[in-house]
C-alpha positions as CSV (number, residue, x, y, z in Angstrom):
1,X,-74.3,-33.1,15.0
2,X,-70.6,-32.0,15.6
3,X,-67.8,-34.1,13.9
4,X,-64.9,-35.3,16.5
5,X,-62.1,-34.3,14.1
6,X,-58.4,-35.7,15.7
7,X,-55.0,-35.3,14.6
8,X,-52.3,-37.7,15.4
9,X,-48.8,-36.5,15.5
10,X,-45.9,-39.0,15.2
11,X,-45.7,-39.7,19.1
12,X,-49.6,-40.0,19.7
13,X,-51.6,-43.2,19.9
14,X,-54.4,-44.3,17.4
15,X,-56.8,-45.6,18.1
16,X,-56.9,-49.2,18.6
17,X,-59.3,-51.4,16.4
18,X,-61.4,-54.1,18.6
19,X,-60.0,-57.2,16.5
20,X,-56.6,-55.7,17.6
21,X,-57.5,-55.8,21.0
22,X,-57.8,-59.8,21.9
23,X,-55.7,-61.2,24.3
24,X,-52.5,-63.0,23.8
25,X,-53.8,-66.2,24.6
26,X,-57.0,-65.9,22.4
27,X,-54.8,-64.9,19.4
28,X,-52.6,-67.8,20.3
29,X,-55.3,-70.5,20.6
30,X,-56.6,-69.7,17.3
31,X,-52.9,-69.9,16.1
32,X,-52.7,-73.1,17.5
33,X,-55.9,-75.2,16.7
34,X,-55.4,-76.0,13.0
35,X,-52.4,-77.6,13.6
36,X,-53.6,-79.4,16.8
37,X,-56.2,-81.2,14.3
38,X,-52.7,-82.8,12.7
39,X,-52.4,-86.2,14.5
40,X,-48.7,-85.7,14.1
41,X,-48.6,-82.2,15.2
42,X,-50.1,-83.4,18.4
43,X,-47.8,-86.6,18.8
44,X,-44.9,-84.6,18.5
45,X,-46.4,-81.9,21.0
46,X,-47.3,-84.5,24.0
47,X,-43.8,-86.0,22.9
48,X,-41.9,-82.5,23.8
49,X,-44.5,-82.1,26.7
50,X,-43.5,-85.5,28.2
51,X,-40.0,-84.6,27.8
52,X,-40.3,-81.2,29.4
53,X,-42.4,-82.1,31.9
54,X,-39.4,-84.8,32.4
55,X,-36.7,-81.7,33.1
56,X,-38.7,-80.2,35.6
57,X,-40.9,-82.9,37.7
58,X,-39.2,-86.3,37.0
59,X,-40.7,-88.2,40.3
60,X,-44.1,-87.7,38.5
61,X,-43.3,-90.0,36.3
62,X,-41.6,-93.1,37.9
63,X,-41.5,-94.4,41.3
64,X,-38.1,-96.0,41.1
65,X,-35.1,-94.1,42.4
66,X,-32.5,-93.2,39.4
67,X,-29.4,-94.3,41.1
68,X,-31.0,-97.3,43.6
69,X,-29.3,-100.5,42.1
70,X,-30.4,-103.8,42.3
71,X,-27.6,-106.7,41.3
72,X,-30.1,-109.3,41.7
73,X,-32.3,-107.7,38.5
74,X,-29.5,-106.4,36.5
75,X,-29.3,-106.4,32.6
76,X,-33.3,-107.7,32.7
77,X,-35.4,-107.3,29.7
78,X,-38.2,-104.7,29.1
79,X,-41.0,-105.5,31.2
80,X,-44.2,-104.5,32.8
81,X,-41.9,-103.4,35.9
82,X,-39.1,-102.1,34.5
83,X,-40.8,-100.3,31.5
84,X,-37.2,-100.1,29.5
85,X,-35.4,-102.8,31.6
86,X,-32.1,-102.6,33.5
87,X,-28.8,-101.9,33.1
88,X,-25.2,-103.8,34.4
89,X,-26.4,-102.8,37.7
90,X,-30.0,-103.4,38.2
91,X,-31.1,-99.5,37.6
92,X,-34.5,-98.9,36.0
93,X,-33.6,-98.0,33.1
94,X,-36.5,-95.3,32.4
95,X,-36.7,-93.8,35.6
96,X,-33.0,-92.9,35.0
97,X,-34.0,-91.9,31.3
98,X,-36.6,-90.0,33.0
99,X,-34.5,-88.3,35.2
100,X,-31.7,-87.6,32.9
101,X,-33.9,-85.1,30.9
102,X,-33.2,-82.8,33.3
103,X,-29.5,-82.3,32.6
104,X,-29.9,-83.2,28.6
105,X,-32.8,-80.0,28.7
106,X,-31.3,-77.5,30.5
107,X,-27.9,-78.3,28.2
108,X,-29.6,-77.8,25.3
109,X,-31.2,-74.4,26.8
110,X,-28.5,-73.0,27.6
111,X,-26.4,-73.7,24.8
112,X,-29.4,-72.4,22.0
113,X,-29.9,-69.0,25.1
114,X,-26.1,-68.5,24.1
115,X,-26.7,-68.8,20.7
116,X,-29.9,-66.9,20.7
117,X,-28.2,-63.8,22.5
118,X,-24.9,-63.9,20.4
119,X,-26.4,-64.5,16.9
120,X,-29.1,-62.0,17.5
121,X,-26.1,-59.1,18.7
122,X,-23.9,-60.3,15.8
123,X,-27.0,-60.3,13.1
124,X,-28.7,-56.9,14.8
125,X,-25.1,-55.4,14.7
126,X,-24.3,-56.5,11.0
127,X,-27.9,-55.4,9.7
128,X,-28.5,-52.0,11.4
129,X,-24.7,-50.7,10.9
130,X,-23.4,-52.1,7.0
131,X,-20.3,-51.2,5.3
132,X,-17.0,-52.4,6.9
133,X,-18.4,-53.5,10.2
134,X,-21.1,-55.8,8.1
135,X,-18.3,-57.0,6.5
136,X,-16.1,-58.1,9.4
137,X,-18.4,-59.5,11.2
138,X,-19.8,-62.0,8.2
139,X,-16.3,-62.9,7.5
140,X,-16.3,-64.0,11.2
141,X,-19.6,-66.4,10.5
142,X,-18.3,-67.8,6.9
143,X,-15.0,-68.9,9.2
144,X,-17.3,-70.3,12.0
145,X,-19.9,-72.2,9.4
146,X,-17.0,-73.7,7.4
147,X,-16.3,-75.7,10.5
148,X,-18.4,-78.4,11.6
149,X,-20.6,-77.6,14.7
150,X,-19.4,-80.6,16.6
151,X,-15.6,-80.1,15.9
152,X,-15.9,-77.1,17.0
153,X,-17.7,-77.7,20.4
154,X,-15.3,-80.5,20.6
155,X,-12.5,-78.1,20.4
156,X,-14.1,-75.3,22.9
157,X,-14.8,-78.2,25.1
158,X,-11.6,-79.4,25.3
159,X,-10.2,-76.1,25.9
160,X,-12.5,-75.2,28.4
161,X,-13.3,-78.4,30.4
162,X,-15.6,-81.0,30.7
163,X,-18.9,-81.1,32.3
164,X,-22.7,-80.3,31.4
165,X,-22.0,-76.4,31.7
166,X,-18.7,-76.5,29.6
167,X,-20.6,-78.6,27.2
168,X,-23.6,-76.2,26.4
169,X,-21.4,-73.7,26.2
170,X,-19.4,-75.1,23.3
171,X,-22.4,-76.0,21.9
172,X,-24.0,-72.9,22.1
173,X,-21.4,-70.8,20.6
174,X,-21.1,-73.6,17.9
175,X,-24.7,-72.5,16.7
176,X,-24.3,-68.8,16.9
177,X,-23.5,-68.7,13.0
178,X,-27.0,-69.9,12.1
179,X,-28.3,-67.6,14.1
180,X,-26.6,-64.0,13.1
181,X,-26.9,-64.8,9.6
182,X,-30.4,-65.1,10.3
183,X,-31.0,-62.3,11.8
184,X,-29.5,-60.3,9.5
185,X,-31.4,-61.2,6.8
186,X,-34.6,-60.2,8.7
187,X,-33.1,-57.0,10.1
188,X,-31.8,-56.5,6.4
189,X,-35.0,-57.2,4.7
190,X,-37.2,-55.3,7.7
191,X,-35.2,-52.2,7.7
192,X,-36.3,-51.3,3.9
193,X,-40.1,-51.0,4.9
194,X,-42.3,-48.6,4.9
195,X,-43.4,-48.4,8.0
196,X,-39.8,-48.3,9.0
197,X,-39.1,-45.5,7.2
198,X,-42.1,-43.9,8.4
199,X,-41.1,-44.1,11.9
200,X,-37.7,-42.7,11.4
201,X,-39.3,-39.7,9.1
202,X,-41.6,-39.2,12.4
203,X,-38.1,-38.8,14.5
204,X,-38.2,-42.5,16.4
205,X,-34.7,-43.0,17.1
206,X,-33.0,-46.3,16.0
207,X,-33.2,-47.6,19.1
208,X,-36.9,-47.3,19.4
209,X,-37.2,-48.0,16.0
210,X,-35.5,-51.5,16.6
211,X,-37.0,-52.6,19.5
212,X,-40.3,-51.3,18.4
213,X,-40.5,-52.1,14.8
214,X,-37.3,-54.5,13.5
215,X,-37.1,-57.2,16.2
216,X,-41.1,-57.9,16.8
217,X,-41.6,-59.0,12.8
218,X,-37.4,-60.3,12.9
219,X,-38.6,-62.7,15.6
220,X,-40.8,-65.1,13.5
221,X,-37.7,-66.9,11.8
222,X,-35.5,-66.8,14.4
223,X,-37.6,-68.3,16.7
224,X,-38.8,-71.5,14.4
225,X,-34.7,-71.6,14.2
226,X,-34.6,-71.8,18.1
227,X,-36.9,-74.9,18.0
228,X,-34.6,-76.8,15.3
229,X,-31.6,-76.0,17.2
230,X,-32.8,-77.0,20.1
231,X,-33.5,-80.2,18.9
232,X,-30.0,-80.2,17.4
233,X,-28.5,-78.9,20.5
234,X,-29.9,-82.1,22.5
235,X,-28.4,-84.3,19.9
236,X,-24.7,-82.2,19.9
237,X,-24.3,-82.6,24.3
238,X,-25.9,-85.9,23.9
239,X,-22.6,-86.9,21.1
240,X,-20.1,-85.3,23.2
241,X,-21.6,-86.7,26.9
242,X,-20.9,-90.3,24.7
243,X,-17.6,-89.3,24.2
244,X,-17.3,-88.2,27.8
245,X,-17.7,-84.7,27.9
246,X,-20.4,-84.4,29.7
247,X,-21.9,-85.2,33.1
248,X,-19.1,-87.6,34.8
249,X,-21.3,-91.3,35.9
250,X,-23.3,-92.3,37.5
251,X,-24.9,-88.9,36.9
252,X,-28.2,-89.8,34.5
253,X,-27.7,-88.4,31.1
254,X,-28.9,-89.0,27.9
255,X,-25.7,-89.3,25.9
256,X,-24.0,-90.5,29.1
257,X,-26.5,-93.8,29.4
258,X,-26.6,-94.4,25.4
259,X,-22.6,-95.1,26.0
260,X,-22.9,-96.9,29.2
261,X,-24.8,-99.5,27.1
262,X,-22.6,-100.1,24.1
263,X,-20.5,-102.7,26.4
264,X,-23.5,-104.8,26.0
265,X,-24.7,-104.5,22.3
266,X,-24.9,-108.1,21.8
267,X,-26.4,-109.5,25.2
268,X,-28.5,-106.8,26.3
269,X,-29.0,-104.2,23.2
270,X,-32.2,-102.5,25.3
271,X,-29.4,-100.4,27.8
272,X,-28.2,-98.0,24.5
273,X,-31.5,-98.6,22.1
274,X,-34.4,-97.4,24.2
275,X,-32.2,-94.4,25.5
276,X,-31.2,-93.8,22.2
277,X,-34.7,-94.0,20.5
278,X,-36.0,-91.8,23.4
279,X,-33.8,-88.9,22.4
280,X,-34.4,-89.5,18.6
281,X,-38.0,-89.1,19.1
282,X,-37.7,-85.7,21.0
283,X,-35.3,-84.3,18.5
284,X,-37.7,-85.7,15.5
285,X,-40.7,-84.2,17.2
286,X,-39.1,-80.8,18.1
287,X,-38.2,-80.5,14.0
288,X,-41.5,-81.3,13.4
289,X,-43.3,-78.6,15.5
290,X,-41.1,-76.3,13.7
291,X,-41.6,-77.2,10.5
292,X,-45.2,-77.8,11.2
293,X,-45.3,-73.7,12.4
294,X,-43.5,-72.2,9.6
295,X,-45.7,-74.1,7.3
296,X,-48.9,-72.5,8.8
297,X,-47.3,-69.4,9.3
298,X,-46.5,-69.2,5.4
């Protein structure tokens, strides 16, 4: 019997064991299934679903046309017809709340990609390099998280414009503190491993080492961090398309229709409530997806 004796240098493979080898999806379905036994965990899940699947394929989901008006029906109660009612000028009131997710989503998408790219640079940047440029660059946060997220997308907006665009961008760069300092901590707390270590003793550069090593266990935080500021993001270009920011009318947006109904509080209270309660349950069920993940993954 001969013995299959193999040394591995720093640059070869090992060998990979079978438990390793599972697919994606398989490790992600058995992930997933506790918490899908949650009844909330699910609610909240067919919640975002429904809302997602809102963005992309509204007509799916209503028959009515989103800016077809209808005098004759207008300001009408909730109703097997008109599942939300109407507003001041006959509209369906959830086809357009259907069809409004579409701008409110891609908003908030854009605004946390922003954030996502610039707090990961800042955070990578301030973990890997230290000293004086660490320094700096946290200064930079503390002075961008003592002001409040939605003055200071108020002022970017201002500067820059109104629209849904200009709007996620001020929003997205309003959230970019959250994200470096939390990517720091992970690249700061990562860094220090063994493993790490190892690899730079085995000559991976810091490059590989990053990309390889820091930002694949980094990811973990900062991802559950994307999920609760995307809910927050759809609440921050929802406040500012009430004030007017946003999408000019009769374009359908969230904040947009919550403030076309606040004219009619009193007579017809459906127009801003249902709207309003709509985007409240998204944002509730998006926080709890991510609390619900950190909790398992703890």
């Amino acid at each position: 019997m001969t013995t299959d004796i193999r040394l591995y240098t720093a640059g070869d493979a090992a060998p990979v064991p079978a438990w390793k080898r599972r697919t994606r999806w398989q490790r992600l379905q058995q992930a997933v299934a506790p918490l899908l036994r949650r009844p909330g965990f699910s609610l909240a899940l067919l919640v975002v679903l429904f809302a997602l699947l809102a963005a992309l394929a509204p007509h799916w989901l209503s028959s009515f046309a989103p800016y077809a008006t209808s005098p004759a029906d207008k300001l009408s109660a909730p109703s097997a017809v008109h599942w939300f009612g109407t507003d001041e000028l006959g509209r369906d009131l959830y086809t357009r709340v259907v069809y409004g997710a579409r701008l409110s989503v891609q908003a908030a998408l854009l605004a946390v990609a922003i954030a996502l790219l610039g707090g990961l640079g800042i955070g990578v940047l301030a973990g890997f390099a230290g000293g004086r440029l660490d320094a700096a660059l946290m200064r930079l946060v503390d002075v961008l998280l003592a002001l409040p997220g939605l003055l200071l997308a108020l002022a970017i907006v201002t500067a820059i414009g109104f629209g849904t665009v200009p709007v996620a961008i001020a929003v997205g760069v309003g959230i970019i503190p959250g994200f470096a300092r939390t990517t720091r901590a992970e690249v700061l707390r990562i860094k220090t491993l063994p493993y790490v270590e190892a690899a730079r003793l085995g000559g991976a550069s810091w490059l590989r080492t990053l990309l390889r090593h820091v930002l694949p266990n980094a990811w973990g935080p900062v991802a559950v961090l994307a999920t609760l500021d995307f809910g927050a993001a759809i609440l921050a270009t929802a406040g500012l398309s009430f004030l007017g920011f946003g999408a000019a009318p009769p374009a359908a947006e969230w904040g947009t229709l919550i403030a076309s109904g606040r004219h009619f509080l009193i007579t017809a209270p459906w127009v801003s409530l249902l709207p309003g309660l709509f985007v409240v349950a998204v944002v509730f069920s998006l926080n709890h997806l991510a609390r619900s993940a950190e909790e398992h993954a703890r």
